[in-house]
C-alpha positions in Angstrom: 192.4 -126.8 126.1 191.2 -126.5 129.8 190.7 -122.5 131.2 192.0 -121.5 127.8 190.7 -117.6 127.2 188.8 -117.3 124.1 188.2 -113.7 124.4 189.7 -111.0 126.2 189.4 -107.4 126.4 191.8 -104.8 127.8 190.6 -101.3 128.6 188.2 -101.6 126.3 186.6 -98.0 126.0 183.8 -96.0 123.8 183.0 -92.5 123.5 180.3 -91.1 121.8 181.4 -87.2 121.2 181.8 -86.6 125.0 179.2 -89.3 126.1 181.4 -92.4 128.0 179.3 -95.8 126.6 182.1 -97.7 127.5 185.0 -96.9 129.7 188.1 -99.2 130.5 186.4 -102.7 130.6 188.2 -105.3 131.1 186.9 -109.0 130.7 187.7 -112.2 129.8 185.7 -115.4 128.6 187.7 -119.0 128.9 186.7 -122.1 126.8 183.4 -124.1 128.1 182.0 -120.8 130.1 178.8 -118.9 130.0 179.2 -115.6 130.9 176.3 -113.2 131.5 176.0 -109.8 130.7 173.4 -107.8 133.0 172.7 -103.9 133.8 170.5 -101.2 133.6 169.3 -99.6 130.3 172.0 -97.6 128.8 174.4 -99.4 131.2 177.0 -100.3 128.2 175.8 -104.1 127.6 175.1 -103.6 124.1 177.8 -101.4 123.2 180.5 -103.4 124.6 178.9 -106.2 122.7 178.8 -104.2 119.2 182.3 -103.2 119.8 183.6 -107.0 120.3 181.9 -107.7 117.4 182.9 -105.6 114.8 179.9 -103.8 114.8 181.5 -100.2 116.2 185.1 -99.5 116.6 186.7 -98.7 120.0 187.7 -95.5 121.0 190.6 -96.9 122.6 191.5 -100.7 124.6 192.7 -103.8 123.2 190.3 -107.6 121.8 192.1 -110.3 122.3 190.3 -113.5 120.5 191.5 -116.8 120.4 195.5 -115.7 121.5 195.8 -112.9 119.1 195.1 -109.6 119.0 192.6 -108.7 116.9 190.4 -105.6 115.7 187.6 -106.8 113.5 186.3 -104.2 110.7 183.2 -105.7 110.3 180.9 -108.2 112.1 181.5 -110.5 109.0 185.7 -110.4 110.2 184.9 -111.2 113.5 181.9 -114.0 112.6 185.1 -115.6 109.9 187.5 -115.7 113.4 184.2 -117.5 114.7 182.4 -115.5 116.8 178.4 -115.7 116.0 175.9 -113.1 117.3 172.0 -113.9 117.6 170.8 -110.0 118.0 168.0 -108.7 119.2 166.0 -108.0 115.4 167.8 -111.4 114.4 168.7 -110.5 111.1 166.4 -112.9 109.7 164.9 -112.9 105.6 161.0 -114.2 106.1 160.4 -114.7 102.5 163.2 -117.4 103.1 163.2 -120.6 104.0 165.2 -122.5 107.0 168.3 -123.0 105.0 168.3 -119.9 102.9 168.2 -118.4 106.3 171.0 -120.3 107.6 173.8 -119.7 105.2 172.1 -115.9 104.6 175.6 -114.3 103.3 177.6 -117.5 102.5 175.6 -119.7 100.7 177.1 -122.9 99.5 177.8 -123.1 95.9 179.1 -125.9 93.7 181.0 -123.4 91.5 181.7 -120.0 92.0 180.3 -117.5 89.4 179.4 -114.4 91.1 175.5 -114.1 90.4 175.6 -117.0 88.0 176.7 -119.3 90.9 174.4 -122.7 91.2 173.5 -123.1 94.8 174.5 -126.3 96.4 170.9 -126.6 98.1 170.8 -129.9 99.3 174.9 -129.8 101.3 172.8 -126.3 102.8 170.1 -128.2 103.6 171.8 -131.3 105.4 174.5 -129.0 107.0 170.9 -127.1 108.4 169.6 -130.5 109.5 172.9 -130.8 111.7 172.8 -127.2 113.4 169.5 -127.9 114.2 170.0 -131.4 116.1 173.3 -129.8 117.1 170.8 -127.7 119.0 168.1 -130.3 119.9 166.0 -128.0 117.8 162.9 -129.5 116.1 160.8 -127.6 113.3 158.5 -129.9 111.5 159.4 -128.2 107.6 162.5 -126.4 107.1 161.3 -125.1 103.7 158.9 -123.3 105.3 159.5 -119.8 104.8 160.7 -118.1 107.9 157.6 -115.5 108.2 154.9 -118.1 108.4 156.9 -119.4 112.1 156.3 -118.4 115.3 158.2 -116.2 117.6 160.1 -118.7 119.3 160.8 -120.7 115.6 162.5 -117.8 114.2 165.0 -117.3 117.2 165.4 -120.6 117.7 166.9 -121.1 113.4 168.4 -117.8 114.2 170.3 -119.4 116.9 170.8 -122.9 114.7 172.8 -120.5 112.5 175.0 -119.5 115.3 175.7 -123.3 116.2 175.9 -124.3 112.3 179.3 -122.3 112.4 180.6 -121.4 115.5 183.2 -123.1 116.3 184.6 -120.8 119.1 181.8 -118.1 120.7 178.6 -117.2 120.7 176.8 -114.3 121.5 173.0 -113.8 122.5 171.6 -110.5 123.0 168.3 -110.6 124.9 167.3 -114.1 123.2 163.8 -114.8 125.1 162.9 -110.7 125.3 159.9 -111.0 123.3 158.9 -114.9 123.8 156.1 -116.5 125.5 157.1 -119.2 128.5 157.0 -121.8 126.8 159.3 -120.5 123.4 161.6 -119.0 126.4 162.0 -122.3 128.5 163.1 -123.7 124.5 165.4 -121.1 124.2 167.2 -121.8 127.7 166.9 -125.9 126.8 169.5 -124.4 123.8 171.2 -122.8 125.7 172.0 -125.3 128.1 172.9 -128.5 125.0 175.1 -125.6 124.4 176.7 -125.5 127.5 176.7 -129.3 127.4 178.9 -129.6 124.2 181.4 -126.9 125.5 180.8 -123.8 123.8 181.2 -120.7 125.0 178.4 -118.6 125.4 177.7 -114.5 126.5 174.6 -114.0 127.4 173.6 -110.3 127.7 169.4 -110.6 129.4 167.2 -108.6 131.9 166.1 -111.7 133.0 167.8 -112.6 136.5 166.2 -115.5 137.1 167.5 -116.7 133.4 170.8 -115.7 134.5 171.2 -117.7 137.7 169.9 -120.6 136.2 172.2 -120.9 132.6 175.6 -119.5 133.3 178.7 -119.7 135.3 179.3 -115.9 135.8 177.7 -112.5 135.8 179.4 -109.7 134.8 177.5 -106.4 136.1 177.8 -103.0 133.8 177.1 -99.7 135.6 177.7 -96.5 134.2 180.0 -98.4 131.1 182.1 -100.0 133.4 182.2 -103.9 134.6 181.4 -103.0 138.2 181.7 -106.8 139.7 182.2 -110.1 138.4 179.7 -112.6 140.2 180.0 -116.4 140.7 176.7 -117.3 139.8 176.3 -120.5 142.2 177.3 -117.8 144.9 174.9 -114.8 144.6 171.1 -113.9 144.3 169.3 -111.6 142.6 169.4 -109.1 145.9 173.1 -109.2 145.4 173.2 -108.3 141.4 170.5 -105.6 141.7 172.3 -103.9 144.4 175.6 -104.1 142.1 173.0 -102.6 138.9 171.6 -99.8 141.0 174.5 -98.8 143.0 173.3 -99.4 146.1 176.6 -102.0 147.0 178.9 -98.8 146.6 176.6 -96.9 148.3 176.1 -95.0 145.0 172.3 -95.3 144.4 170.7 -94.4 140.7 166.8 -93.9 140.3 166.9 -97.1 138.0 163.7 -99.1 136.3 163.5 -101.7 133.6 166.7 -103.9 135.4 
């Protein structure tokens, strides 16, 4: 469905004792978009993104996902509505290989019987195949285990997982932060098929340059708020530093590490 709003928040606010992370964002991601996330350290990037995925609860404010109001318990609720996160540790096993990676946490089975369940290794291993040309991602041996890959291997199967089951939104925190150029300019090729086969993506990076190459918007956190909403074909990085910094409103911070 065209310009149909996969996810929505209202208010959406998080204190920590008297600390504001987050304070009465609202934001909105429709089917097909990639949406960046961008600020300063401690700006409220990551914290709005733990509390739209069931990470933290919100002090107060309404997530909207998919039409329905929702408030996910867990970050396994909100990956079962289909939102998948690739997070900054990625949450990866290295003593596993590519498809035990993969299906980490729902494994297929061919019968069910709790720890005496026989796992279905070659459907995991096919459905891993897919994700991965899903992605245009190539590694050579998928039984490899995971800590014998490089950098750049183990985010790109941790962001094969994401494609293997998302079927409405995915989330990347910082994907390229600790790559090389070449692993990074892999990670953006995803990114891009991605875009390509209409998925909707939030991208939450320090990297401008990234930014105004990949996505369609750039939503700028200040101080836990969404302070603009940029069209990305219409601004530079002048523009989004002086919206990080303050410097748009006049309100200038003594910022580093934008």
């Amino acid at each position: 469905m065209q310009n149909h709003v996969v996810l929505k928040t209202v208010g959406l606010t998080k204190l920590y004792g008297g600390v504001e992370a987050l304070l009465d964002v609202d934001f909105e991601i429709k089917s097909g978009e990639h949406i960046a996330i961008v600020g300063d350290n401690g700006a409220g990037k990551s914290t709005f993104v733990r509390q739209i995925t069931g990470v933290e609860q919100p002090t107060s404010g309404e997530i909207y996902f998919d039409g329905a109001q929702q408030n996910f318990a867990s970050p396994i609720a909100a990956r079962k509505a289909g939102i998948e996160t690739v997070f900054q540790n990625l949450a990866l096993a290295d003593d596993l290989d590519v498809p035990a990676n993969i299906f980490l946490g729902r494994e297929e089975v061919y019968f069910n019987l709790g720890p005496f369940s026989f796992l279905n290794e070659k459907k995991m291993l096919a459905m891993s195949e897919e994700g991965l040309k899903r992605t245009a991602i190539k590694i050579p041996n998928l039984k490899n285990s995971i800590g014998n890959m490089s950098g750049g291997q183990r985010q790109c199967v941790a962001i094969s997982r994401t494609a293997t089951f998302a079927s409405k939104l995915i989330i990347m925190d910082e994907p390229t932060a600790a790559l090389g150029v070449q692993e990074t300019s892999q990670v953006e090729n995803i990114i891009r098929t991605l875009k390509e086969q209409g998925i909707p993506l939030i991208l939450v990076s320090h990297n401008l340059r990234q930014v105004l190459d990949l996505v369609d918007k750039i939503a700028v956190f200040r101080r836990g708020r969404i302070v603009s909403v940029l069209d990305a074909k219409k601004t530079d990085g002048n523009e989004i530093v002086s919206f990080i910094t303050g410097l748009e409103s006049g309100e200038h911070e003594n910022t580093t590490g934008i």
